[in-house]
C-alpha positions, 0 to 999 in steps of 0.5 A: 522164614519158612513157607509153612510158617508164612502160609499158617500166618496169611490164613489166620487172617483175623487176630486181636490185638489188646492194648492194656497197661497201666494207662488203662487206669487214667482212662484218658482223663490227667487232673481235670484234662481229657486226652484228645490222643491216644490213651497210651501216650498219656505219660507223654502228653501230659508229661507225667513224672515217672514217680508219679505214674508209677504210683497208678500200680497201686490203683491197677487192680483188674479182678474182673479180668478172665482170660478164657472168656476174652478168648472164647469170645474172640474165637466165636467172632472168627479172630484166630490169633491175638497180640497182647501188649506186654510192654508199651512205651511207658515201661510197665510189664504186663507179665513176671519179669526178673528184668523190673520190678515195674510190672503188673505182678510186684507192683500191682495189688492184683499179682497174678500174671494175665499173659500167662492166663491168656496163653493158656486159654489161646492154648485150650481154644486153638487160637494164636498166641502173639506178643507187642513189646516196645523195643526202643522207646521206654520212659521208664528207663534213663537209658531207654530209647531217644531219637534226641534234639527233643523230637516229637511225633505229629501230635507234638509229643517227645518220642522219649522221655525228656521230662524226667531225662532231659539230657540225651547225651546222657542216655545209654541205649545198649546199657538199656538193651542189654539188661532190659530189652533182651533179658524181657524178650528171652523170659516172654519167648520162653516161659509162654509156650508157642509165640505166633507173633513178635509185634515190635513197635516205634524203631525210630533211630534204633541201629540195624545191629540191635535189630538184627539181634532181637531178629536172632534172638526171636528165630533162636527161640520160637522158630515159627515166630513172624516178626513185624516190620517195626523192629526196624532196618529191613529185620521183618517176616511181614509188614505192619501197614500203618495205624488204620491203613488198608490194602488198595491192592492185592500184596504180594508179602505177608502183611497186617493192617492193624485197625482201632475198634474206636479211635483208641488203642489203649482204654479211654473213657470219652471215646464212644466212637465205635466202628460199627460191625458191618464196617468190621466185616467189609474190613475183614473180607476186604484185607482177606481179598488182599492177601492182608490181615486184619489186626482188630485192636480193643483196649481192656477197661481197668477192671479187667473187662473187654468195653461192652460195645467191643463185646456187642460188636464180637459178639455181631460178628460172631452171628455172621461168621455162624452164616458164611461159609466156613474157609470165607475169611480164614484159611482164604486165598485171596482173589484171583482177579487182577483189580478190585471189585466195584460191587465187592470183593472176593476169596478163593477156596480151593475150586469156590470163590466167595463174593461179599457183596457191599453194593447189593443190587438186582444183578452183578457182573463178572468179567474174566472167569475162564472156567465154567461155573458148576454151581452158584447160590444165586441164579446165574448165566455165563457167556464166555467170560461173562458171568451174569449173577441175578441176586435177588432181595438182599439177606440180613447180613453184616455182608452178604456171601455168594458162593461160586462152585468151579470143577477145579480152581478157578482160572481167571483172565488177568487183563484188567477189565471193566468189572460192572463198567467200572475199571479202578487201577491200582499203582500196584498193577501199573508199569512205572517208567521212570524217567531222568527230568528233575524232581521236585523236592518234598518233604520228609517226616516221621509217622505215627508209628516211627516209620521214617517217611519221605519224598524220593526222586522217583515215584515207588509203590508202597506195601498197601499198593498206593504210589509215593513220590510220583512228582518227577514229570519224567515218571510215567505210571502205565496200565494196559486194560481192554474194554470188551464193551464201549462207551464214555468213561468218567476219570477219578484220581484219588489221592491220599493224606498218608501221614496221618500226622502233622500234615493238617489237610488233603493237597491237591495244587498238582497238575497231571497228565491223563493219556489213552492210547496215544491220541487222548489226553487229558491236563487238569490240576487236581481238585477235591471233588469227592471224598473216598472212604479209605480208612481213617486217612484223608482221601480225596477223588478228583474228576478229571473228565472222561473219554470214549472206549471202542467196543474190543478195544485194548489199548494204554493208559497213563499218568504223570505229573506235570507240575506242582504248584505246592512242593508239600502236595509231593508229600500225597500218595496215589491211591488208584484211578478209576473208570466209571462207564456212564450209562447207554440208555437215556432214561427211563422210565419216561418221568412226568410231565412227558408222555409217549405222545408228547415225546413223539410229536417232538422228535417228528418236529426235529425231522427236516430241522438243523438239530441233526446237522449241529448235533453230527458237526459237534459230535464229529469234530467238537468232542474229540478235541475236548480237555475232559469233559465241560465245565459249563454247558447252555441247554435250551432253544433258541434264546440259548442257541443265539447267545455267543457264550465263548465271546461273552465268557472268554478264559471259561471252559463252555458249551452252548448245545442251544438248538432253534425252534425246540421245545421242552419235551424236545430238550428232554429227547436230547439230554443223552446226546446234547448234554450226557454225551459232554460230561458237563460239571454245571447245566444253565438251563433256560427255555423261550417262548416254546416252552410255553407256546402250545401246553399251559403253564403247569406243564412248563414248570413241572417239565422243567424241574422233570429235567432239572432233577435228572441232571442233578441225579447224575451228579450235574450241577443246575443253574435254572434261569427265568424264562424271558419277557416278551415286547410286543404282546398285543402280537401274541392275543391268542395267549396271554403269554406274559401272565404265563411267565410270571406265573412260570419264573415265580414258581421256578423261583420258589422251587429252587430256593426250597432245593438248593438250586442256583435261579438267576431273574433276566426277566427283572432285568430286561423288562422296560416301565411298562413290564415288557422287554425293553426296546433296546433288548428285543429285535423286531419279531419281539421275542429273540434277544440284541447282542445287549440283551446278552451283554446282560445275561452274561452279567447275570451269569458270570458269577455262577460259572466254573 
């Protein structure tokens, strides 16, 4: 295929493909059933006898379609080409055609031919005109299509017809190619004007040489026709990502991502699962930003008629095509740098980028830029290769467009940088070695589409930029990125469910190897802890922990599998890891109860003190060595600090930051650095005596939730603990400390259940039959704990553990 021919295709960037056929008049619904699959394959689920479908012409009669204003419409929203279904599996032609009289004109009370009507409106408003035709499977014919041995797709469906024509071996694939396949090709390639695109579909076990025919055929015809990579055997102009896949990284082929409006693609009347337009338009922009198309699909009513709420969302992005710039989306080269955008994504025309902005905040950051920018839509300041974007209340938009004005194209670095503190690294801009140790077998199967898909010895990038087979520990996935600013990175790795069939649930049971620079690594197995939105398909990021970038610094980062505990968890395909930078500051602004005041007397308190001898101890020779990151960390003061955590909880990942003589507000001053600092998953939080000893009770409490809701807002889980029974209270006459417990665990206790928070009671525990702590937990000074005392904490806590 020709450059231009490709280049026309890429900057189309936006087409509408049109399911509609004879199932639209089921609608989904079979004799009281309702189809939970996709409205075309109704024949197949419930195996409806072709004398019986066939009888549904009768009842096709869409009067209310009008071609120019499904065209017109789809223009207006920005769609520059459309695929519209002439033949689907269930052999029914939506067009004039000598090769059967199974088609909408002979067999329909309707009689008009709707592709010839929407070529001409495609001709009359300038938008592509493209074509799907089933090429192998076709249930109408004895000879259509047949993967044999009754195969079935993920939804335990038979790929042919085995209802009506059981015997595979009765089955003449090139008698149905020849007086079918070929003649239906040449009448739809020639009697439509100009065909964009010939959408194949579900190639299962055709043989090359019938791919490669359909290949002549179309170039013989329509030399400017791009054909997808379903027609099968390597015979493609561009590749089809799978059903609702999207791009994780910029492709390097001409490539369309087709994508349901609902969950449908022929017309059902229980699908009310409607995408929303914003979602469409960060779709749209993000594929653009990819160098990808988006292939948006609506699937006709019966009648004729485009579903109201698909018109209701054309007609949303109709309103903010109208308010971007013009060459945003079509005619859009994608963007320039080497990684995704965290914030966003990016196009470029000719000397301006354009930024949509998804994560809309007070200011932006651009790493990379190495031309000077001339003009902006915003406020902005450029410091070398930094550009600070100062972005002001965010517009009523779909997706906000930001505009950035070069003298000439712009050039960018392509190191891969933090962009906003965050770094996501795609396989597709990894180094993959791969290495000779053994692979652990996989499985194989087919996808929805009829793509053969199978785990191989070595990992591979796929076209949508994510990684297969990456199970041989040998094979090593490696990035070269810099840092220009420090600091401590958290570690995700998504992985993705890709075959959206007959695999019933994301896997993790994989153990992997993170490494940075030589000198830090990280083993974890893999865990559910976050889902990413990808598509339709089951994407899971696991947290593997984090580690410390210097300033300037460049350095490698990989990754491996080490194990797998599951050989199916071969079968999930890497998405991308992701560096998030944690943040410098400690927090501010100051959260009530704590003053300035407060804040000083207890950071004065710490001179002279052990605080910042342990505090350098751990830093310098703890955190180094840690495996990611802390499952478990104790924070408090010296009831924490005494508590042998690693001796009670032996095989657990723990930390105890408990330091003497603190006080509240002095656990507030060390969150940063005592807690932050650790990337724990999970706090228990406990305070003693000094929590209570010189303010009243109400500032406890509420100093202790202060500090309980900014762990949980940084993604830290809490387990608040009761404050201790004291012995000896005639020694403590000055307050009645005793009441100020109770009173602080009561309310400790409340909140904490009206919040979801874990609270576990030591108090109860400990107390003897006079309500004080018990003789045998308390040494003499009355208020610090025996090594039974902890024996009995650990009990309580034990089960709250990581």
């Amino acid at each position: 295929m020709n450059q231009t021919t490709i280049d026309n295709f890429r900057h189309k960037r936006f087409g509408l493909f049109l399911h509609w056929g004879l199932y639209a008049v089921l609608g989904g619904r079979y004799k009281g059933k309702t189809m939970e699959y996709i409205g075309e394959w109704i024949q197949s689920r419930f195996r409806i006898p072709n004398a019986e479908y066939a009888q549904l012409a009768k009842q096709f009669n869409p009067v209310k379609f009008d071609a120019e204003q499904w065209i017109s419409e789809a223009k207006a929203a920005g769609i520059n080409y459309i695929v519209i279904t002439s033949k689907h599996h269930d052999g029914f032609s939506m067009f004039q055609t000598k090769a059967s009289d199974f088609n909408i004109v002979d067999a329909t009370p309707f009689h008009r031919d709707p592709l010839r009507e929407l070529a001409d409106a495609c001709a009359k408003y300038d938008v592509g005109f493209g074509i799907y035709y089933s090429q192998f499977l076709d249930w109408h014919e004895k000879d259509g299509g047949d993967p044999a041995n009754n195969s079935r797709n993920g939804s335990n469906m038979t790929w042919s017809n085995t209802w009506d024509f059981p015997d595979s071996t009765q089955k003449d694939f090139d008698k149905y190619f020849r007086t079918k396949v070929v003649p239906q090709l040449t009448e739809l390639l020639t009697n439509y004007g100009p065909v964009c695109e010939l959408w194949c579909d579900c190639p299962l076990t055709m043989k090359p040489e019938y791919s490669q025919q359909i290949r002549d055929l179309v170039h013989s015809l329509q030399p400017n026709c791009m054909i997808n990579s379903r027609i099968g055997n390597n015979c493609q102009d561009f590749m089809s990502l799978g059903d609702n896949m999207i791009m994780s990284a910029r492709s390097s082929v001409p490539c369309e991502s087709p994508l349901t409006l609902n969950d449908t693609w022929g017309f059902k009347y229980d699908d009310h699962n409607w995408k929303s337009p914003e979602s469409i338009a960060w779709r749209l922009a993000s594929l653009a930003s990819r160098n990808a198309n988006c292939l948006l699909n609506i699937g006709p009513q019966p009648d004729g008629l485009l579903p109201e709420p698909a018109r209701q969302v054309l007609r949303k992005l109709a309103e903010w095509k109208s308010s971007i710039p013009e060459h945003a989306i079509s005619h859009s080269e994608p963007s320039p740098f080497p990684q995704n955008l965290p914030w966003g994504c990016c196009t470029q025309d000719g000397n301006r980028l354009q930024l949509f902005v998804r994560d809309w905040k007070d200011s932006l950051e651009l790493n990379g830029l190495q031309s000077k920018v001339i003009h902006a839509d915003v406020p902005f300041q450029q410091d070398g290769e930094t550009l600070q974007l100062q972005l002001g209340t965010r517009p009523e938009s779909l997706l906000p467009v930001i505009t950035l004005e070069f003298a000439e194209s712009p050039i960018v670095n392509q190191t891969l940088v933090p962009q906003n503190g965050v770094l996501e690294l795609s396989p597709a801009l990894a180094t993959i070695h791969h290495g000779e140790a053994a692979a652990v077998s996989g499985g194989q199967a087919v996808g929805a589409a009829g793509e053969n898909e199978a785990t191989t010895a070595h990992s591979e990038v796929q076209n949508d930029g994510s990684l297969a087979s990456w199970h041989n520990p040998a094979d090593v996935v490696e990035w070269d990125v810099f840092f220009p600013e420090g600091g401590l990175y958290d570690i995700e790795v998504a992985t993705l469910k890709r075959w959206s069939h007959g695999r019933n649930s994301w896997l993790g049971q994989r153990k992997v190897r993170f490494e940075w620079n030589g000198h830090f690594s990280i083993e974890k197995v893999l865990t559910a802890d976050r889902v990413v939105s990808i598509g339709v398909h089951e994407t899971k990021a696991s947290w593997l922990g984090f580690f410390r970038a210097m300033p300037g610094e460049t350095g490698k980062i990989s990754l491996r599998t080490l194990e797998l505990t599951n050989p199916d968890a071969a079968n999930m395909f890497l998405v991308n890891i992701t560096l998030t930078r944690r943040p410098d500051t400690l927090l501010t602004p100051i959260p009530e109860p704590f003053t300035t005041e407060i804040l000083h007397n207890a950071e004065c308190g710490f001179q002279g003190s052990d605080w910042e001898r342990d505090f350098t101890r751990a830093h310098n020779f703890i955190l180094p060595t840690l495996p990611g990151g802390i499952d478990n960390l104790f924070f408090g003061d010296s009831i924490t600090a005494r508590w042998p955590v690693v001796e009670y909880f032996p095989g657990k990942n723990v930390l105890n930051r408990g330091i003497p003589g603190d006080s509240i507000a002095g656990l507030y001053i060390r969150l940063q650095r005592d807690v932050f600092d650790w990337c724990p998953r999970r706090v228990f939080l406990m305070a003693g005596i000094n929590g209570i000893q010189n303010h009243p009770q109400e500032y406890t409490f509420q100093s202790l939730i202060a500090i309980t809701k900014i762990l949980q807002e940084r993604g830290i889980e809490v387990v608040l603990q009761s404050i201790l029974p004291l012995r000896y209270p005639d020694k403590w006459d000055r307050f009645p400390y005793m009441d100020r417990i109770r009173w602080v665990n009561a309310q400790l206790q409340d909140w904490a259940a009206q919040n979801h928070t874990i609270y576990v009671d030591h108090f109860s525990t400990l107390v003897d039959e006079n309500g004080q702590l018990a003789a045998q937990y308390s040494w003499e000074d009355g208020t610090h704990m025996t090594p039974l005392a902890y024996q009995r904490l650990s009990l309580n806590i034990a089960p709250f553990l990581l």
